[in-house]
N, C-alpha and C positions, 0 to 999 in steps of 0.2 A: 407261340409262333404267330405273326401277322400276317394274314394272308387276301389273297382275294382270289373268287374258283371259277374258271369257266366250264359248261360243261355244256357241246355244242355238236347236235347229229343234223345230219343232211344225209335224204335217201331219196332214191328218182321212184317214178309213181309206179315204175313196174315192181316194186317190192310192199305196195299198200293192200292188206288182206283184214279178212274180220277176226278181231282175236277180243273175248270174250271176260273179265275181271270175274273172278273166282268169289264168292259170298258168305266163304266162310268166313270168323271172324275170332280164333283161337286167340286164348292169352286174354281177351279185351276184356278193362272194369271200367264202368262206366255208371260216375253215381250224381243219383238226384242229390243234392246238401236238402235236409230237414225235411225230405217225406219219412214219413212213419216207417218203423221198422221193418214192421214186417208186411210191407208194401213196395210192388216192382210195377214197370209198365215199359210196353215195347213204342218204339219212338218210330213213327208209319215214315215221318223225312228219311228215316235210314235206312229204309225195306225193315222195318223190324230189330235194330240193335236193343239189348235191354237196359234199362235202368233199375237202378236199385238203391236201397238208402244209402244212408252212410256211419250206420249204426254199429257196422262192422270194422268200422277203418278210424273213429275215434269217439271219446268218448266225452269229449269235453262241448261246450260252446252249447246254446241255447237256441230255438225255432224260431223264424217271424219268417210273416207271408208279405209277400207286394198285397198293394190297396192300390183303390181308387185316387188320380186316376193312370196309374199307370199298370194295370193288371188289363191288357186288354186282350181280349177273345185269340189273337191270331198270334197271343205269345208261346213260342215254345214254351213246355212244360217247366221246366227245369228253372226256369225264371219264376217264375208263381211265388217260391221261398226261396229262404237262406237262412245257414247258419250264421251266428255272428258270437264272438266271446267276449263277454263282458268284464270276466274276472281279470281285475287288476293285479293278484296276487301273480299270474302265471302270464308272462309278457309273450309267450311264445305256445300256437296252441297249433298242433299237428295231427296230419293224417297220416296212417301207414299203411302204404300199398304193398301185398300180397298177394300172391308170390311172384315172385319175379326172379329174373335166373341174372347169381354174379356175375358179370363181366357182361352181362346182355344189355341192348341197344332199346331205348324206348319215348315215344314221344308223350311227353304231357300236356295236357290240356286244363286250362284251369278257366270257367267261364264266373263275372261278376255282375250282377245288377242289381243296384241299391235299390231303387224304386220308393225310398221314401219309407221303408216297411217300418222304422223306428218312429213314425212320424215328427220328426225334428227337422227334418230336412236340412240335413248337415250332412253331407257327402264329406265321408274320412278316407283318409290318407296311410296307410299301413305297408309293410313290408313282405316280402312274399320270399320264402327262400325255399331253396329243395337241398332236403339235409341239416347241411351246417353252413353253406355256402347260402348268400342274400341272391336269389334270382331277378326282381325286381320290385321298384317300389309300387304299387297300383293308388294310382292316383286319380280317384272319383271326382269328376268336375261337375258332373250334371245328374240328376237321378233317374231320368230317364235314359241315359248313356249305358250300353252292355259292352261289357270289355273283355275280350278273352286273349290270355297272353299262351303261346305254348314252347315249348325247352326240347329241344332233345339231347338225352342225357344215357350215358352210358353209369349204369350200376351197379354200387361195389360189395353189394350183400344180397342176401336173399329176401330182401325189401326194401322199399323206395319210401321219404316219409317229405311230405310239403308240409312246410307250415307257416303258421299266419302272424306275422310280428305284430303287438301292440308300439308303436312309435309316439304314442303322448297326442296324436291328431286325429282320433275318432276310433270309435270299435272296428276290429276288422270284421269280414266277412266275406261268405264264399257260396256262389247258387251252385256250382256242378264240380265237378273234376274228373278227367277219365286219361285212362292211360294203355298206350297203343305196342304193344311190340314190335318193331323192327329189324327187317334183315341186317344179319353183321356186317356185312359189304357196304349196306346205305349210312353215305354222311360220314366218310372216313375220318370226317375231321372234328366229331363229336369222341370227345376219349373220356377218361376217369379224370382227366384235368383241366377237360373244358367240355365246356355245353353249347348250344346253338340254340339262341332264344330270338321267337317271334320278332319283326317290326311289323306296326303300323309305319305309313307315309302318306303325303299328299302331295299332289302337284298341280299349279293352279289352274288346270280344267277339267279338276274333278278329283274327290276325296278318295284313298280308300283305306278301307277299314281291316287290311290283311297285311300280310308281306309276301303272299302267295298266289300271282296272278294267270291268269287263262284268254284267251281271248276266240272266246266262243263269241256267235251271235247272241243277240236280245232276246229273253226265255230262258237264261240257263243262268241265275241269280246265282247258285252254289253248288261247286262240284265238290263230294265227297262220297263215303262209303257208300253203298256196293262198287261203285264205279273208281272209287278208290281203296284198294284191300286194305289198305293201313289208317284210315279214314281221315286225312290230309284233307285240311279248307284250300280250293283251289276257289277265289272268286271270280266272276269275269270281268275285268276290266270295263272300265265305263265307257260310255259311245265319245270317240273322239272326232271330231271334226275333220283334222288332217289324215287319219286313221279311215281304212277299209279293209273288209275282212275279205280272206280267200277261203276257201273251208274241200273237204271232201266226205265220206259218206263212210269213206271204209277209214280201219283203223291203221297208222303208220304198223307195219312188223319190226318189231327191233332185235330180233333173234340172234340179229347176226351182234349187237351193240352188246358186249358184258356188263352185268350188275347194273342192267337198265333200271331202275328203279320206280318211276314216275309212274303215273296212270297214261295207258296208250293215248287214250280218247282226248287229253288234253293237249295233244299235237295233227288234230284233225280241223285245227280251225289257227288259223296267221293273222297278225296284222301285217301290213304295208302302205305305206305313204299314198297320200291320193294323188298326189301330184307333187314329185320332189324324189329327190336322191337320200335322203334321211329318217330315221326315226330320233328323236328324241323324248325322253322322260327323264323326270326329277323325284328325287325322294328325300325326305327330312324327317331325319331320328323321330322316334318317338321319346318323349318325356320320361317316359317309364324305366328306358335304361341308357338315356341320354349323357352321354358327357364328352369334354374333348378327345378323352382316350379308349375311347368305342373304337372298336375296328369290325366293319363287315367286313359278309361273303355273300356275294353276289351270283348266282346263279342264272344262268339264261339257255332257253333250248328253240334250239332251230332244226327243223324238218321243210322239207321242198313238197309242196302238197300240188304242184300243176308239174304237165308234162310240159318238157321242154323243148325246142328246138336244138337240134345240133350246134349251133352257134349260140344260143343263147348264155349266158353268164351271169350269173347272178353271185355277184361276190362285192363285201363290204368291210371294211375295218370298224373296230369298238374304241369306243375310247368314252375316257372315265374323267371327269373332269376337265374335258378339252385335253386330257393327255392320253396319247396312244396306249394301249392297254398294257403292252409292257416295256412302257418309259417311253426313251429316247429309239429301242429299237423299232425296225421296220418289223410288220408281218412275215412270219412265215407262210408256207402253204397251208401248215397246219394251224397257223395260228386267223388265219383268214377265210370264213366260212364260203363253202365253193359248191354248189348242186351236184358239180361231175363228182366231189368224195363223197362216200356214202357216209364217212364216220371220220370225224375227231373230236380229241377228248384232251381237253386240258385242268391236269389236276393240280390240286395244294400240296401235296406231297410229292410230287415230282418234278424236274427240273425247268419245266419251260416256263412258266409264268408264276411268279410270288411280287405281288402287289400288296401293299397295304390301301383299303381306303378308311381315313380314319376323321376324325371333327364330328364336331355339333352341327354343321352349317347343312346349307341344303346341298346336296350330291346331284350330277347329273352325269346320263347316260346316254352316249349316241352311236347309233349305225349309220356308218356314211358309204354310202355306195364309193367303191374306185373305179376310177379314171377308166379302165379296162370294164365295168361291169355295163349290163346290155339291160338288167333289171334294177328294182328299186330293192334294200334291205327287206327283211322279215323278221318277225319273231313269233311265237309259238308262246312261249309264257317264260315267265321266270319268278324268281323267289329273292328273297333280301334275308337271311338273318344278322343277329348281332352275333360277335363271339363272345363269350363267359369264360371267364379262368376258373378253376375251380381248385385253390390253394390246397385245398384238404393234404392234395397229396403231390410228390417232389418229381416222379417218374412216368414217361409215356409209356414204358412197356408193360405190355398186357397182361402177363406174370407176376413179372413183380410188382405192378397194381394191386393184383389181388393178395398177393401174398404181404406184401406191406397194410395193406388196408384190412387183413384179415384178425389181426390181433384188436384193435380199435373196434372194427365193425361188430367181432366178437364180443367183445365188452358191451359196445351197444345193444347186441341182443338177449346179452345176459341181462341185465338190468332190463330191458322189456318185460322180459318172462318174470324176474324176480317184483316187478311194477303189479302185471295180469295176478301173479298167482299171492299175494298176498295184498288188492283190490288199493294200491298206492296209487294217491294223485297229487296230492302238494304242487309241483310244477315241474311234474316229472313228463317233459315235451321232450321228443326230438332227440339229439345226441346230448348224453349224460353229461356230458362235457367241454362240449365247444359249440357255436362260440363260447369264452371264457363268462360271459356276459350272463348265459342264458345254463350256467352248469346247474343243475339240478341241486337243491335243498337234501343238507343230509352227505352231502359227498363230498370226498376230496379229491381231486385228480393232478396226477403228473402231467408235466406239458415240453417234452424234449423236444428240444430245437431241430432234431432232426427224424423224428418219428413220431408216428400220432398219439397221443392224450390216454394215459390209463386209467383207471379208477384206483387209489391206493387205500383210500379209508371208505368207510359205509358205514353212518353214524343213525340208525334206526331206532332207539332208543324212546318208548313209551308210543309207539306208531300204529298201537292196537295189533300186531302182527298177531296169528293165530295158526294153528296145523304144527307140522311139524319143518324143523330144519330144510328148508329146499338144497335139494343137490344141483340146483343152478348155480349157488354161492361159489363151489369149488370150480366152477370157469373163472372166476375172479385170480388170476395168475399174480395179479401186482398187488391184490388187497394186505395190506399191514396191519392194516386195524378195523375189526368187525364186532361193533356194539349193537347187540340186540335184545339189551335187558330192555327191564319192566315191560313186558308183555306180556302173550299168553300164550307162548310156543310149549307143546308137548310133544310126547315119543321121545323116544333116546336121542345123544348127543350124539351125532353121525361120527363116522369115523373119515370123513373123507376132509375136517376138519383139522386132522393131524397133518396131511397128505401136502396144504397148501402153501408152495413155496416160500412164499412171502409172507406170511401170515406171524406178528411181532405181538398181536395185541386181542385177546377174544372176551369179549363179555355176555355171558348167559346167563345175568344171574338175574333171580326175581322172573323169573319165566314158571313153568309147570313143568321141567324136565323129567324124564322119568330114566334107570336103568341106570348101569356101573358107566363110569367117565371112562371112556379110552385110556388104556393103560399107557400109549403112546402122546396124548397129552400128558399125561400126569410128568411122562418123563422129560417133555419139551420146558413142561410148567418148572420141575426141580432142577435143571441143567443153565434154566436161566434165558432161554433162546424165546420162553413165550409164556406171556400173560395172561394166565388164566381164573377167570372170576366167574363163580358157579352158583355162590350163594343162595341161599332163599328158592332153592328146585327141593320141596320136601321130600318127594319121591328120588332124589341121588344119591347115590353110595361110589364112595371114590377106591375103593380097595378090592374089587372084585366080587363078580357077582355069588362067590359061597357065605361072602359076609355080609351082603345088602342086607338080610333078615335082623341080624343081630344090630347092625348101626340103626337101622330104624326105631330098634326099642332103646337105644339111649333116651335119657330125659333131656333133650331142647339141644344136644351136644353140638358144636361145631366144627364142619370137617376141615381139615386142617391139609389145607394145602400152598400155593407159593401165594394166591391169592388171601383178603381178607375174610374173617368172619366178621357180622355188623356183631360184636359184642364190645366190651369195654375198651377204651385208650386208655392208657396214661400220659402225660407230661411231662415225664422226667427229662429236664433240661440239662444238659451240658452244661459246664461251667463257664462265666463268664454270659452268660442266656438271661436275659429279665424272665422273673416267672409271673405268670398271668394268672390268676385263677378263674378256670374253664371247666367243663365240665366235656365228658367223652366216655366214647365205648371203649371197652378192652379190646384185642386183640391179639392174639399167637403171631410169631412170626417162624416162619416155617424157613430159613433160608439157610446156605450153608453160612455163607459171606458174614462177614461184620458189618452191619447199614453205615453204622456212625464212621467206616474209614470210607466209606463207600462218596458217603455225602461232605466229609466233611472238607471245610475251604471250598466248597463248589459255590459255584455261580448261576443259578438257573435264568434263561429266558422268561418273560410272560407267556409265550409261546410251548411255552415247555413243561410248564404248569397248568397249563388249560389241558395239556393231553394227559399226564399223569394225572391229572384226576378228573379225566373224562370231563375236561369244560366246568369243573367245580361240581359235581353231580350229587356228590353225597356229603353234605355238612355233619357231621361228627362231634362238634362241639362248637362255641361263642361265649366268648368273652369283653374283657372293656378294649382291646385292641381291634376284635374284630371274629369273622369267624374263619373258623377248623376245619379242612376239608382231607377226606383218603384220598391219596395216592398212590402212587407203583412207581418205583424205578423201571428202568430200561430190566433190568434182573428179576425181574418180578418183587423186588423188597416193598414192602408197603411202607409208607411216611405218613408223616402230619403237615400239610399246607399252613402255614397262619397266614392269613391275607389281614394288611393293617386296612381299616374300612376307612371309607373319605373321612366319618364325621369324627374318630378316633385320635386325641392329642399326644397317646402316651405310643412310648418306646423308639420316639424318632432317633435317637441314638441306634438300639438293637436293630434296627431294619434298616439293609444296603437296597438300595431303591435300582434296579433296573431304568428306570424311566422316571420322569415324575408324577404318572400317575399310578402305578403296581409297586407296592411292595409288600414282600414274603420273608418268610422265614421257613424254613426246610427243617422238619426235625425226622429221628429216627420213629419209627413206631413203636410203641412199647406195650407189653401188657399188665394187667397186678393193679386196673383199678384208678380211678382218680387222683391225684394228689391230695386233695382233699379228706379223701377218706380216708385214707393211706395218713398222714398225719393223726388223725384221729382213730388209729388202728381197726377201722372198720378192714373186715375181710373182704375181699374183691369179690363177683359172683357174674359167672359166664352168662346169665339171664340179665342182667343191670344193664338199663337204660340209661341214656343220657339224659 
């Protein structure tokens, strides 16, 4: 929705009393980037808010400090260093905020200054996003320049995660980040589908460096925490020429205004005209989230801070680009700020005023006293944000926000936990899976056109994993396929592994398992419904725990299930098949089905054979064609892959080429021993290697 918001109070001086900002600062994280761990310090500009590292919130990116000369005496803290991440392999490196409540309102803060701390003196250009969504691009011009951009964003988990895009234009980096709680009533118009992020602007008699202004007298450089609970940069507007302040002593009451939000103190000091019936100001995008299809929200608060005369009038129309505020129409009473109202309020979600203002170009704003008015315009302060869409998700409403988002977010937090507890980093940043760009190594995800992104496969395979099975796996609702061999998982094979819906494809094998296989796999594994590979767990016994004792004194036996054992193949080729002489393990086949009607005349994908044998994982055999790899049908039957190799000239006849670069040949799996030997009536032996 495009909008533009006024939100506009007037109260006469008999309602001005002292009302007092509250000090507490519940919910607030507020962190240094790259002081030491186990190191905090209270910030004396904020009465005391604390800092603390960042050693809790990620785990990635590397220390550097500002140098000479831009490390000077009077710099806040928090500038001194910065994190910054170098690793090229992970383009996307994130923090995650904790805790924070679903569906809860929060403003972020994100503060930058290069200062040179790389000594290159190349100020980079990187991407800033919150989530999966791109917040903005932060764009270093100068090293002595500090830039803080801040969002407010309503979120849809029980944590919030920023993070730092690599864009190919310099290492990113980050000196602070802190994040504020906000009442559910403030900034109606921050949802689960859009955010409200910071402007800078300037106009030409004077810069500034907020989108949030005040206009106290000279002495009051930054309004914020204690004087603001939610600790909101209010700066002061700089001294303008045409501009004079009115000011009072006591605080506006706004008791009687609902869901007043603002800090009192910032409506005890007005500007107005020094001479003239107008205010006018300009403002011009900031580069950071600049384009023609930017649309602000404009915000401005007006309070009557002098007592009036009976006749007096002070009343002015707004208008936004030389056009009345809303269009072609005239002012209402409401829409026309008047001293004799105490209060009106015009909002974006309700009927009286939906303006767009939208472009790159510069914007301007004016109060024009009318023809009727006895005073000159005022203002009090006002604010500029951009609006942010935030695609992730298709619905405004606050339910089913969270209830659509919960499955997704879910997944997100599974894969955290399953990250933490088995000590994963490969470029495992941010959402497992979207952007599509930045999906994590190792995963597969579904991506429906009208629901968010699942995890279907989790391909972990030689990742050092170690402990036992985590029961965070079984939140994986849409997993189909979960490889976790060659590792060094131990304890039994959970039962909560039978349990999982979707679950078409498991591999445990070559781990340290211990304990009988769930009786309820075993029957998933022989009915056909699920691929089960257990091999090489010395401590397993698939037949129930009164037999584990007896199967363990077999000599080297293998258990025989819908999966393989690595002992012998054969080759026994179908007729009309060129024979190759190769060399392979034996193996049992444990199935009801016939393979060879199973397979035969079929046509497999490349695609199709990279998953039946787990991406080629286990070679089996090589010959002059090429090499031999196991596979699994959809049934659990195990096959023989031949892949013809590039530098291979024979059999171009027997191989139907998919493409022209893969071709295969599909055989049944057989046992009884090589061809080879098997001609020369050697006896096959369940120990024989390839």
């Amino acid at each position: 929705m495009k909008f533009l918001a006024l939100l506009c109070l007037a109260a006469s001086s008999e309602l001005l009393t002292v009302i007092r900002a509250q000090l507490d600062s519940p919910g607030f994280i507020s962190i240094d980037c790259s002081i030491a761990a186990d190191r905090s310090y209270s910030d004396q500009s904020t009465s005391g808010l604390r800092y603390v590292s960042d050693a809790g919130f990620t785990d990635a990116g590397l220390n550097g400090a500002v140098g000479p000369p831009y490390d000077q005496p009077d710099m806040a803290e928090r500038y001194r260093t910065v994190r910054y991440f170098p690793d090229v392999g992970a383009l996307r490196s994130c923090y995650t905020l904790r805790p924070v409540t679903p569906g809860g309102k929060y403003l972020v803060r994100a503060a930058f200054y290069y200062g040179n701390y790389d000594g290159l003196d190349r100020p980079p250009v990187f991407d800033l996003h919150i989530g999966v969504n791109r917040w903005a691009t932060v764009n270093v011009t100068a090293a002595s320049d500090k830039y803080i951009l801040e969002a407010v964003v309503v979120s849809p988990a029980d944590f919030l995660q920023v993070c730092l895009v690599n864009t190919g234009l310099g290492t990113p980096f980050i000196s602070g980040l802190d994040l504020r709680p906000l009442g559910w009533t403030m900034h109606p118009e921050a949802t689960v589908n859009q955010s409200l992020l910071l402007l800078s602007f300037s106009r030409p008699s004077a810069t500034f460096d907020f989108n949030r202004y005040n206009f106290w007298p000279a002495g009051y450089p930054l309004f914020r925490y204690p004087y603001d609970p939610y600790d909101r940069l209010w700066q002061r507007c700089g001294t303008i020429a045409a501009w004079t302040n009115i000011n009072t002593s006591a605080t506006v009451d706004v008791s009687n205004v609902n869901s007043f939000d603002k800090p009192i103190d910032i409506l005890q000091s007005a500007a107005t005209p020094v001479d003239g019936t107008r205010i006018d100001f300009t403002w011009s995008p900031d580069a950071f989230v600049n384009n023609e299809n930017t649309t602000y929200l404009l915000l401005l608060y007006f309070a009557e801070l002098q007592r009036l005369e009976s006749n007096a009038l002070r009343q002015f129309d707004i208008l936004v680009d030389d056009a009345t505020w809303n269009g072609s129409q005239d002012f209402t009473s409401n829409q026309t700020v008047n001293s004799k109202s105490q209060y009106c309020q015009i909002f974006v979600n309700g009927d009286v005023v939906k303006r767009t203002v939208q472009g790159s170009g510069q914007h301007t704003v004016s109060l024009v006293a009318t023809p009727n008015a006895i005073l000159p315009p005022i203002l009090n302060a006002f604010e500029i944000y951009s609006v942010k869409l935030m695609p992730e998700v298709a619905t405004n409403d606050t339910d089913g926000i969270l209830l659509k988002l919960s499955w997704s977010k879910f997944h997100t937090k599974t894969m955290m936990t399953i990250r933490t507890k088995y000590s994963l980093k490969k470029n495992w940043m941010g959402d497992p899976c979207a952007p599509k760009a930045f999906a994590w190594d190792g995963l597969n995800c579904s991506y429906p056109s009208l629901s968010p992104a699942t995890v279907t496969a989790l391909l972990l395979s030689s990742s050092g994993l170690s402990g036992v099975v985590d029961a965070s796996f079984s939140d994986l609702k849409s997993l189909q396929h979960l490889d976790l061999s060659n590792n060094s998982l131990s304890g039994p094979i959970p039962y909560f592994l039978a349990q999982m819906p979707s679950l078409r494809y498991l591999d445990l094998s070559s781990n340290k398992l211990s304990r009988p296989v769930p009786a309820v796999l075993l029957e998933k594994n022989k009915n056909g419904s699920l691929v089960l590979r257990i091999d090489n767990n010395e401590n397993i016994c698939d037949n129930g725990a009164s037999k584990c004792k007896l199967e363990k004194k077999r000599s080297n036996k293998t258990l025989v299930i819908a999966t393989v054992v690595p002992i012998a193949i054969a080759t026994l080729l179908t007729s009309g098949f060129i024979i190759d002489k190769w060399t392979a393990n034996t193996a049992r086949l444990n199935s009801p089905r016939d393979t060879s009607n199973i397979i035969e005349n079929r046509r497999f994908a490349y695609k199709d054979l990279k998953l039946m044998t787990s991406n080629f994982r286990e070679e089996i055999g090589r010959g002059g064609f090429g090499g031999v790899f196991l596979g699994y049908l959809e049934n659990g039957s195990p096959v023989a892959v031949k892949m013809r190799s590039k530098t291979s000239s024979q059999g171009d006849k027997e191989f139907l080429a998919e493409d022209k670069k893969h071709m295969a040949l599909v055989y049944e799996y057989m046992h009884g021993g090589n061809l080879e030997d098997r001609l020369r009536g050697k006896p096959s032996s369940p120990s024989q290697k390839k």
